[in-house]
Rosetta silent file (secondary structure, phi, psi, omega in degrees, C-alpha in Angstrom):
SEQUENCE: XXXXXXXXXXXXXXXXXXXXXXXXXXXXXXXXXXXXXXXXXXXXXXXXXXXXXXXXXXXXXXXXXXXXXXXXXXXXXXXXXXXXXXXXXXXXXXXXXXXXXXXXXXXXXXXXXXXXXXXXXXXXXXXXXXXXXXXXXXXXXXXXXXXXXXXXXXXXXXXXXXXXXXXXXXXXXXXXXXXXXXXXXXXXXXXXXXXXXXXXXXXXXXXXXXXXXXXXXXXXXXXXXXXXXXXXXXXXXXXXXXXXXXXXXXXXXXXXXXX
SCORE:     score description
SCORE:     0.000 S_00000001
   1 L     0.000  152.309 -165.992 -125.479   41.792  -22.448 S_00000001
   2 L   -82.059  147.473  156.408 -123.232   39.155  -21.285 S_00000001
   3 L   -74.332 -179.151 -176.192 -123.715   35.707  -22.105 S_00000001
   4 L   -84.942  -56.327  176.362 -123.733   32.818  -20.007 S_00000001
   5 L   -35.511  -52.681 -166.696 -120.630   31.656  -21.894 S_00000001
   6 H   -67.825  -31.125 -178.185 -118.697   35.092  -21.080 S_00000001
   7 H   -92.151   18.537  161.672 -119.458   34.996  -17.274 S_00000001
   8 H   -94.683  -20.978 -170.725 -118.520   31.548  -16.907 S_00000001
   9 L   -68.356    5.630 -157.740 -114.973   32.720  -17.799 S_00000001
  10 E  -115.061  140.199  122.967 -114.738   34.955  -14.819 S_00000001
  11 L  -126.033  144.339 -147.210 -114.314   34.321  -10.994 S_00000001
  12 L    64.920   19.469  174.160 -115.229   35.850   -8.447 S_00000001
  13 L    81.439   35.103 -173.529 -115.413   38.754  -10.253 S_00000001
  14 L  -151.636  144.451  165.173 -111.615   38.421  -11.363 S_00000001
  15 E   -70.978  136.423 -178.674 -109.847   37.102  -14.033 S_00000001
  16 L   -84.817  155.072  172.353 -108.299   33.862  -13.674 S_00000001
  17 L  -129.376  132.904 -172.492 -104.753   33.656  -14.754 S_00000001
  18 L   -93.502   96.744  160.711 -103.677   30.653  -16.194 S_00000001
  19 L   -50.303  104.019 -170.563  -99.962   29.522  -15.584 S_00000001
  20 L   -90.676  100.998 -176.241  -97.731   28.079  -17.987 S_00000001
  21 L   -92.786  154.982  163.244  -95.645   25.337  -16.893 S_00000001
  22 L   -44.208  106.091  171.701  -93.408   23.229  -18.761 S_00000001
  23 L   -82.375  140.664  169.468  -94.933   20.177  -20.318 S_00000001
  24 L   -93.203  162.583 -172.643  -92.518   17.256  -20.348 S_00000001
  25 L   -76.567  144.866  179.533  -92.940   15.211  -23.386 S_00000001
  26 L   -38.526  -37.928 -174.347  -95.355   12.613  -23.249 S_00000001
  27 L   -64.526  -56.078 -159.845  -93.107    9.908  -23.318 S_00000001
  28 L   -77.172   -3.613 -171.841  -90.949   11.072  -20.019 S_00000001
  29 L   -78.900  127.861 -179.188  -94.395   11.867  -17.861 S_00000001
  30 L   -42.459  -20.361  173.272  -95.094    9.448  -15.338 S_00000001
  31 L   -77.204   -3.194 -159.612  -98.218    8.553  -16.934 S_00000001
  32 L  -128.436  132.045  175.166  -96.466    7.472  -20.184 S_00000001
  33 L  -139.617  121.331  175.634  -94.588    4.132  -19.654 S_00000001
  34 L   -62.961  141.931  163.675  -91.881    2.733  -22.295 S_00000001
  35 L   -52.619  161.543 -162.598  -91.706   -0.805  -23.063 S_00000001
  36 H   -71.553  -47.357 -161.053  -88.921   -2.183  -20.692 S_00000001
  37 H   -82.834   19.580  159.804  -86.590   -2.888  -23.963 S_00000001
  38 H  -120.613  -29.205  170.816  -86.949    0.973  -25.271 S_00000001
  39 H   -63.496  -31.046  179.747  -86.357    2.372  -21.820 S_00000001
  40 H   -61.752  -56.419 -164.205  -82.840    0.483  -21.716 S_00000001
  41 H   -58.296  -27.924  171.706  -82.319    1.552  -25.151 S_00000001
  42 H   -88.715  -30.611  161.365  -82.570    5.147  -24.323 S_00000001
  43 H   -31.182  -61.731  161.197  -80.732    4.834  -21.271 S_00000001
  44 H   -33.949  -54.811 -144.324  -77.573    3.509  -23.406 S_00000001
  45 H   -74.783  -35.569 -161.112  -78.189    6.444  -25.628 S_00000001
  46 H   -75.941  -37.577 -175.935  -78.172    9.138  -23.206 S_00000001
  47 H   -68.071  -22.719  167.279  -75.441    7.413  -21.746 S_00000001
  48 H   -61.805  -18.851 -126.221  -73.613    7.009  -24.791 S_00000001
  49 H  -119.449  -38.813  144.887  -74.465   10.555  -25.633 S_00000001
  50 H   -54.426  -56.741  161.569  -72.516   11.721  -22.441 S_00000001
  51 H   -38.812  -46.773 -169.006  -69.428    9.623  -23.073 S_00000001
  52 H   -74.033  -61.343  178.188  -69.231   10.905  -26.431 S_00000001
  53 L   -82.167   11.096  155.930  -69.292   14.715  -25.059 S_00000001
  54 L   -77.945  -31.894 -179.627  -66.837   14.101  -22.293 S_00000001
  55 H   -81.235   20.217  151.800  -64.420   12.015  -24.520 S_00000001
  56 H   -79.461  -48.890 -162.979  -62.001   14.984  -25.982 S_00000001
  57 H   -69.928  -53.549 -167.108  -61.355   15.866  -21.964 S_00000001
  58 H   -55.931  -85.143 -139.637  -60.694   12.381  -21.246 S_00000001
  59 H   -45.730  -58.448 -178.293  -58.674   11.843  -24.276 S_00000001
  60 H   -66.438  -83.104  134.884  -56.451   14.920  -23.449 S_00000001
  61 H    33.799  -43.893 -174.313  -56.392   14.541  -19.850 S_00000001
  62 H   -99.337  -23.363 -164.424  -54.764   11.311  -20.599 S_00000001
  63 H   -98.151  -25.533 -176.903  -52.446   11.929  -23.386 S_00000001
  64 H  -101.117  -36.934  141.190  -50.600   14.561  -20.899 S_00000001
  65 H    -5.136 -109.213 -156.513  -50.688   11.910  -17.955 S_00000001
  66 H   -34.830  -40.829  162.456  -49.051    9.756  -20.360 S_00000001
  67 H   -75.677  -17.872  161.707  -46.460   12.461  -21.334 S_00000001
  68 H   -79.637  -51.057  168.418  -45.873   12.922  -17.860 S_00000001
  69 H   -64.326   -8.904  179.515  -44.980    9.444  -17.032 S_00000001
  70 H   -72.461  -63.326  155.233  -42.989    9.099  -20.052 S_00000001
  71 H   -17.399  -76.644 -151.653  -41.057   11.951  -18.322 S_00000001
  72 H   -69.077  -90.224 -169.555  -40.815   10.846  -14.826 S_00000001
  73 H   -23.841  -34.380  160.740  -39.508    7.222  -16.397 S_00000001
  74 H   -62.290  -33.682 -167.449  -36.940    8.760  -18.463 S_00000001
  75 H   -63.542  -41.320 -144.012  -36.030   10.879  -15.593 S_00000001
  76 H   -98.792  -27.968  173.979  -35.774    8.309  -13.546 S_00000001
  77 H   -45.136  -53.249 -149.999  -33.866    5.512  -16.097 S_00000001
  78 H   -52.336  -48.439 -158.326  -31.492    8.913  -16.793 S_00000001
  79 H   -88.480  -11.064  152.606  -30.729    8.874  -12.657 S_00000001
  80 H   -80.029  -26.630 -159.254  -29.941    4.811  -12.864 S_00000001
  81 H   -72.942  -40.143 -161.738  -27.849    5.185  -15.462 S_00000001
  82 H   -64.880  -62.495  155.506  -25.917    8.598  -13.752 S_00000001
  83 H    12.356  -83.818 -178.320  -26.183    5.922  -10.375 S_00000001
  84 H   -23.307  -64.920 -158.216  -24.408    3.461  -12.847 S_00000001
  85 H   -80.019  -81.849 -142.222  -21.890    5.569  -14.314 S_00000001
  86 H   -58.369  -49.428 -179.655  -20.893    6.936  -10.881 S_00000001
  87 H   -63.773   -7.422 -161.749  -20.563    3.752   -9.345 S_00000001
  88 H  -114.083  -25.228  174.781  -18.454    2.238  -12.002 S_00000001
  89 H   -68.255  -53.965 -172.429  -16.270    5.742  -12.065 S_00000001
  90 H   -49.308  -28.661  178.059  -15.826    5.344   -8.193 S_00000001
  91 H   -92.573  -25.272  147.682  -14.545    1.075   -9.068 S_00000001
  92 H   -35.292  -61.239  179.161  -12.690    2.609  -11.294 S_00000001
  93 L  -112.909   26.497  149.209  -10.800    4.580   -8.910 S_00000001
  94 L  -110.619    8.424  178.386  -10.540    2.339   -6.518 S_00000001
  95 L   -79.785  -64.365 -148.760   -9.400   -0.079   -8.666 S_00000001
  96 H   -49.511  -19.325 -151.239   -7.079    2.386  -10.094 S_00000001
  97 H   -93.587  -36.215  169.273   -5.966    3.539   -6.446 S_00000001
  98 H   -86.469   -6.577  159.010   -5.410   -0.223   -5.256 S_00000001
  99 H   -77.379  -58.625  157.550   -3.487   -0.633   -8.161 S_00000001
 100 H   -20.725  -49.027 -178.477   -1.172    2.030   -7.067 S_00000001
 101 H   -79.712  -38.014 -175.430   -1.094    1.228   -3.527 S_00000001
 102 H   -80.233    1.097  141.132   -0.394   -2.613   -4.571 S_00000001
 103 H   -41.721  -88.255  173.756    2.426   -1.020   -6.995 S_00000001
 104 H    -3.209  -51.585  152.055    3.832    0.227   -4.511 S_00000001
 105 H   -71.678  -37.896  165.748    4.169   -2.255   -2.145 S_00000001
 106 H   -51.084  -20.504  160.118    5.435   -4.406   -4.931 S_00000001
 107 H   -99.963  -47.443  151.201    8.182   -1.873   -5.270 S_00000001
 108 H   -27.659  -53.855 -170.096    9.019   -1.243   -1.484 S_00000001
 109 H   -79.028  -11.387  169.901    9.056   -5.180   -1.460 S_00000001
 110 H   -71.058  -43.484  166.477   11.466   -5.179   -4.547 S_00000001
 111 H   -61.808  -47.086 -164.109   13.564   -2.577   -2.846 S_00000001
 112 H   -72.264  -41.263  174.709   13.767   -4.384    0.343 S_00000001
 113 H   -52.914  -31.895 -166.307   14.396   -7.791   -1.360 S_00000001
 114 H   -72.568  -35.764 -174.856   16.960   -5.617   -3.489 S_00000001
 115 H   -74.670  -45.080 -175.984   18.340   -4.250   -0.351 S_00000001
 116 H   -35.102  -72.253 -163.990   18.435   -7.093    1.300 S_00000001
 117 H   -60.305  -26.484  163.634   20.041   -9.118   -1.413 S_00000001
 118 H   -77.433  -65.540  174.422   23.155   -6.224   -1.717 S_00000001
 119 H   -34.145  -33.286 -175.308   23.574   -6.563    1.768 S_00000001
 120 H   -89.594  -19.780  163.471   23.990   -9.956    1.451 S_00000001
 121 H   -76.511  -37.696  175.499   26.143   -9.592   -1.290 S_00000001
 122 H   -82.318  -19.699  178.908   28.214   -7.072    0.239 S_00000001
 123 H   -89.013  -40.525  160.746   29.069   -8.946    3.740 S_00000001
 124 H   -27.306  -63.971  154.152   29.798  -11.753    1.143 S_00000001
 125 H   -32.396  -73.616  179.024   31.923   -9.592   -0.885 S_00000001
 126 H   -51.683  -47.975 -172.489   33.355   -8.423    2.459 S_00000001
 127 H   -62.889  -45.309 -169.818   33.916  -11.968    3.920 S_00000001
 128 H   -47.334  -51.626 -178.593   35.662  -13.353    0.693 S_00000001
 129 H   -23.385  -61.680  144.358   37.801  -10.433    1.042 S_00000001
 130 L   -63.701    4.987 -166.959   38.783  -11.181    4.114 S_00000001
 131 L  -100.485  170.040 -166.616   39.174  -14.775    3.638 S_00000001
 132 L  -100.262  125.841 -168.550   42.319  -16.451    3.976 S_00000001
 133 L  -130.968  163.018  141.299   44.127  -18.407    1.600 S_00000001
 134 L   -53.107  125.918  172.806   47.803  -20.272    1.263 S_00000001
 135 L   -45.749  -46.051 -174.025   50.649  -18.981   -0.444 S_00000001
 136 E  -126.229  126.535 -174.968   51.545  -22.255   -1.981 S_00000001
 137 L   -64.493  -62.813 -140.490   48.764  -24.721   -1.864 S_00000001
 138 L  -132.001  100.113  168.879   51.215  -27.589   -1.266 S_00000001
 139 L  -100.088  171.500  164.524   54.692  -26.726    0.586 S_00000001
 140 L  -149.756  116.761 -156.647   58.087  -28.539    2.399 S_00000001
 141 L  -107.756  115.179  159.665   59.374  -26.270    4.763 S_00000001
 142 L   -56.761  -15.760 -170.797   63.496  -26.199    4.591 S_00000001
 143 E  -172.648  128.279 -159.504   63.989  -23.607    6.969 S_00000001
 144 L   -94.355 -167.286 -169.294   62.390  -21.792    9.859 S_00000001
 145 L   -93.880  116.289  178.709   62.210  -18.166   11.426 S_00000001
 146 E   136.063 -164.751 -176.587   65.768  -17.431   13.450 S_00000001
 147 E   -86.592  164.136 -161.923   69.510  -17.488   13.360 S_00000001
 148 E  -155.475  136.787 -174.215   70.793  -19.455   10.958 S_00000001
 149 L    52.424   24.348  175.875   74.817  -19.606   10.187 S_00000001
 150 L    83.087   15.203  158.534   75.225  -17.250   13.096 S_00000001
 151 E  -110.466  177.870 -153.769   72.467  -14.284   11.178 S_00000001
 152 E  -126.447  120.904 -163.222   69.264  -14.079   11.738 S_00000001
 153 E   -89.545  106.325  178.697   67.154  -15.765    8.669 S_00000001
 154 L   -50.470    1.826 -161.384   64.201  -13.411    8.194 S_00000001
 155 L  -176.220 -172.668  155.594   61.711  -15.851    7.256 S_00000001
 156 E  -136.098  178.366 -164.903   60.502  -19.049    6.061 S_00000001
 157 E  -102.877  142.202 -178.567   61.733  -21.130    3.072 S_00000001
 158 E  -122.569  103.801  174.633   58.689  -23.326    1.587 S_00000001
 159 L   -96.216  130.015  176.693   59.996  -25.339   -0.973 S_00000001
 160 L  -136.550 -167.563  170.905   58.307  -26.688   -4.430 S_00000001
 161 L   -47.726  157.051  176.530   58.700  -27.011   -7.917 S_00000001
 162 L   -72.944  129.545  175.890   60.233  -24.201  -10.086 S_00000001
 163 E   114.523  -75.153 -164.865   57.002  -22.577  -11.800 S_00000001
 164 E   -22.513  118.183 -166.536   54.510  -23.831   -9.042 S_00000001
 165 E   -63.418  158.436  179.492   51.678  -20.479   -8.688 S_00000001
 166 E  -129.063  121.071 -167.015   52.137  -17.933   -5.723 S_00000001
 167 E  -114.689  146.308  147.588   48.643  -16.363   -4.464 S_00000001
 168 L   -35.118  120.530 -176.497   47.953  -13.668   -2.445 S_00000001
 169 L   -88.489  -17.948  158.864   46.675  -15.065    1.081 S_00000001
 170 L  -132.101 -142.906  171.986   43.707  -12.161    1.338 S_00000001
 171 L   -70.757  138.368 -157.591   42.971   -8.914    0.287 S_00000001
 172 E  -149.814  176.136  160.696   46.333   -6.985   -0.517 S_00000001
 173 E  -158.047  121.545  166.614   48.024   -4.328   -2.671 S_00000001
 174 E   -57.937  117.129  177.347   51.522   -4.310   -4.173 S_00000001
 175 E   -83.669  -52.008  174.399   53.734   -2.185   -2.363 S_00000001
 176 E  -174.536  162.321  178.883   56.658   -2.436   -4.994 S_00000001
 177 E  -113.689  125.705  171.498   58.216   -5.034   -7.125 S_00000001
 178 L  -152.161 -158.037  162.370   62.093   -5.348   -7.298 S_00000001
 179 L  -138.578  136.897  161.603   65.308   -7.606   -7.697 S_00000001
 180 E  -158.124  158.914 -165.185   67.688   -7.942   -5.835 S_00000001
 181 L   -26.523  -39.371 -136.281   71.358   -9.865   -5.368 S_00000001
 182 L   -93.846  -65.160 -177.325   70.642  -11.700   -2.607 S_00000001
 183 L   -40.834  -43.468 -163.422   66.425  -12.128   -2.668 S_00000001
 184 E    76.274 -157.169  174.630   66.166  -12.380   -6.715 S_00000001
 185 L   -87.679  105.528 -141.828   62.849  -11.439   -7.731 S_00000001
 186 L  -119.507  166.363 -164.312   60.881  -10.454   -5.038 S_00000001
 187 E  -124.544  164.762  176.151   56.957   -8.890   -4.690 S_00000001
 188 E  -139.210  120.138 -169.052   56.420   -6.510   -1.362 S_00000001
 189 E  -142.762  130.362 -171.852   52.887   -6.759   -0.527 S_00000001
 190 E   -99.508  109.940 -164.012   50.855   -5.016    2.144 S_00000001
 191 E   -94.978 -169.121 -164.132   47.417   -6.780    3.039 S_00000001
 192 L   -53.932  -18.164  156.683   44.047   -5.546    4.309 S_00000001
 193 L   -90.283    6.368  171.961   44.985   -5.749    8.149 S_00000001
 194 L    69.142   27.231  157.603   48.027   -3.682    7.361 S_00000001
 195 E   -92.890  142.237  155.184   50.497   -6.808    7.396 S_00000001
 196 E  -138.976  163.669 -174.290   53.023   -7.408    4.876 S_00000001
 197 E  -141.709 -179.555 -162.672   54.730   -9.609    3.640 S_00000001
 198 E  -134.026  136.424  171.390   57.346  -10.216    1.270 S_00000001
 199 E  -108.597  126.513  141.949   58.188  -13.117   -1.517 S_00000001
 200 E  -139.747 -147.914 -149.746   61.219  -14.173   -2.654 S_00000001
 201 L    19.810   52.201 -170.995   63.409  -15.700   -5.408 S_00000001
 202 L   -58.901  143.115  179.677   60.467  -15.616   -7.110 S_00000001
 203 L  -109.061    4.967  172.940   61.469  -17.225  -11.048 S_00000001
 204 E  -160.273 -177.630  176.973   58.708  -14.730  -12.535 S_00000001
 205 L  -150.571  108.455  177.354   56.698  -11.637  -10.757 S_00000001
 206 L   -88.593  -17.181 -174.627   52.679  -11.408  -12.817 S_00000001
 207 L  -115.893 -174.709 -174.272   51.918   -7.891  -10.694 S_00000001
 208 L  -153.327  167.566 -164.081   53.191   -4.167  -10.130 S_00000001
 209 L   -59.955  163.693  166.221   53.254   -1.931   -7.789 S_00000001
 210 L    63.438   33.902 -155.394   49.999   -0.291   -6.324 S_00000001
 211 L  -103.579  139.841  168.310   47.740   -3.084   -8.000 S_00000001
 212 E  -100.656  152.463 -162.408   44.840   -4.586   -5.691 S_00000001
 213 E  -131.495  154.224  176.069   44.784   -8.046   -5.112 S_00000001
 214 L  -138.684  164.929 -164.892   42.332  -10.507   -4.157 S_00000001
 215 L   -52.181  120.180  172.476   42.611  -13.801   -2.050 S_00000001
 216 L    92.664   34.112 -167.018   44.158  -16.156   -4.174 S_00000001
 217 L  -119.264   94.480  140.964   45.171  -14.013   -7.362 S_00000001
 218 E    20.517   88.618  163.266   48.237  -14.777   -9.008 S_00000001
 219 E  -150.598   56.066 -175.246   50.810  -12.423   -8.482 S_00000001
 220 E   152.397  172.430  164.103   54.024  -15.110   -9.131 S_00000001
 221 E  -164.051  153.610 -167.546   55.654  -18.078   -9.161 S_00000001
 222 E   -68.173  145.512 -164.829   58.095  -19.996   -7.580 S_00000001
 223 L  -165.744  166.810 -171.227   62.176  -19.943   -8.720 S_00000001
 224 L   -99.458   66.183  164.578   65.313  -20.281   -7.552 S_00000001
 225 L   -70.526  131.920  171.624   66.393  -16.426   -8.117 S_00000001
 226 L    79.656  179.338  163.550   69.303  -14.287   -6.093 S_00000001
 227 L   -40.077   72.086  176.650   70.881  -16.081   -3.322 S_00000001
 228 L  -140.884  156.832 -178.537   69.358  -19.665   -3.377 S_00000001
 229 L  -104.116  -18.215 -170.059   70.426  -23.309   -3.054 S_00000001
 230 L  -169.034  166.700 -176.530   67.043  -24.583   -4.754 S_00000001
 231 L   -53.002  129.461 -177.788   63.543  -23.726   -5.885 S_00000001
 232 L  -173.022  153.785  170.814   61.672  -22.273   -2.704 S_00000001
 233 E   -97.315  103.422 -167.948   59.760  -19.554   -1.591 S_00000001
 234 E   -77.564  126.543  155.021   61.300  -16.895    0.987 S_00000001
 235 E  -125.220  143.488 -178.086   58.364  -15.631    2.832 S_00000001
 236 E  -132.383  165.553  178.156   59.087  -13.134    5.332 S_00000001
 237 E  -139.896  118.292 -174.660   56.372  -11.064    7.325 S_00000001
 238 E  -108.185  143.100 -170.806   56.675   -7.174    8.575 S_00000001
 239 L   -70.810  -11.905  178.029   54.787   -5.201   10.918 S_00000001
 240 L  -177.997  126.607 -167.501   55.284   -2.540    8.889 S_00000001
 241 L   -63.638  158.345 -172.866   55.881   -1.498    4.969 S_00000001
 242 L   113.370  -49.765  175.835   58.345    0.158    4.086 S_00000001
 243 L  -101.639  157.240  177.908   60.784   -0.952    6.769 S_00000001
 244 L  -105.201  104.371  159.791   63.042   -4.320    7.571 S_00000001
 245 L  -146.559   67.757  175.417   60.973   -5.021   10.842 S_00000001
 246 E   -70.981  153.432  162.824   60.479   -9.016   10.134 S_00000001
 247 E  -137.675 -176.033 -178.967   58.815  -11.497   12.566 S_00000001
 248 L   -64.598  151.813   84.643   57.838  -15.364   12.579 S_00000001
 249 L     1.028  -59.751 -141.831   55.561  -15.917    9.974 S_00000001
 250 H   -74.228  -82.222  142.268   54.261  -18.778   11.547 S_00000001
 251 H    38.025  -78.100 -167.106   52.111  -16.687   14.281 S_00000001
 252 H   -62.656  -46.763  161.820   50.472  -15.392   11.473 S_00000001
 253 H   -41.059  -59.877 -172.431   50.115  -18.383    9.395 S_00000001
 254 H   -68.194  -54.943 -156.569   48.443  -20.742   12.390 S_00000001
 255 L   -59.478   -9.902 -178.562   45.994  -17.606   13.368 S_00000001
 256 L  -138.722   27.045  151.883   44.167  -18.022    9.881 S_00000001
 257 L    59.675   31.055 -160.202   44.493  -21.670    9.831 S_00000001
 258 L  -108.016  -24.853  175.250   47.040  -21.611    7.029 S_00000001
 259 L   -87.564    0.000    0.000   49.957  -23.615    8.964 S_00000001
């Protein structure tokens, strides 16, 4: 027969069933209270206790960061320096390109000065050429252009010392060299305007035939040669070599300020 004990265990004519929940440990139950300075202290730990199983992730996490910026910063030094290098190739060739162009002008202006300076040499060249000189620096003229004993004297006579030089008066060329009874030694010389003229009783002759002459060159000296009373210079002047076609002298003489 039941006990008292066994029928207290029942109720209501059912069994009770008794649920099993999760006891938290005494310490964490709200009825259980930690001194303030062990509650901290566990705090730390669990917090330490996290840090500690999180800190390989961090660690890594961080370490490839760091190899990434490591990266980027090389990348990006690598693209001053190409920056660098380009700009100093580009002043490079503009240097090199402004050296060139400022050759250049430095040779144009070398040319032109060059050109210049021939031109200017050559109208020089040309004027001396053309310039005018005396036959005898220092003359006495014995006898003029006309008749003269009832013939017609061909010229005029300029008299100096025996010796005394006989110049070309411009540019000229020796037509022919000769002797002859009456004239001595005489030069036939046609100059650069296509005049000639002729010297004689010349006491020496320094040129030859087809020789170019320039104003004031030697080509004689004065003598009493041929058909003369004294040292003097027959100059006669022709319109054309080759030929006896004489005229005054003088004409010729005054128009180039030599008379």
């Amino acid at each position: 027969m039941p006990s008292r004990s066994y029928r207290g265990r029942h109720y209501a004519g059912r069994h009770r069933v008794h649920s099993r929940r999760a006891r938290l440990p005494r310490a964490l139950s709200s009825s259980f209270v930690l001194p303030t300075t062990a509650a901290a202290a566990l705090v730390v730990t669990a917090g330490a206790a996290t840090a500690a199983e999180s800190s390989p992730l961090t660690l890594d996490l961080t370490g490839r960061q760091t190899a990434m910026a490591r990266t980027q910063q090389a990348a990006e030094e690598q693209a001053v320096t190409d920056l660098a290098t380009r700009r100093q190739d580009a002043q490079l060739q503009t240097a090199a390109l402004q050296g060139r162009a400022e050759a250049q002008e430095r040779a144009a202006r070398d040319a032109k000065r060059k050109a210049k300076a021939e031109a200017k040499a050559k109208a020089k060249a040309e004027r001396e050429a053309k310039k005018w000189v005396r036959p005898i620096k220092r003359w006495k003229l014995t006898s003029g252009y006309g008749s003269r004993w009832g013939r017609l004297h061909a010229g005029l006579d300029l008299a100096a010392p025996i010796g005394t030089p006989l110049t070309a008066m411009t540019s000229a060329t020796v037509v022919d060299t000769s002797y002859s009874g009456g004239r001595g030694n005489m030069v036939e010389i046609q100059h650069w305007d296509g005049t000639v003229v002729v010297y004689a009783h010349m006491s020496r002759v320094d040129v030859h035939a087809g020789q170019a002459l320039t104003p004031g060159q030697v080509v004689g000296a004065v003598g009493n040669t041929g058909h003369s009373y004294g040292p003097h210079l027959h100059l006669e002047v022709h319109s054309t070599p080759n030929k006896y076609s004489p005229i005054d002298p003088v004409p010729l003489l005054k128009s180039h300020g030599l008379y």
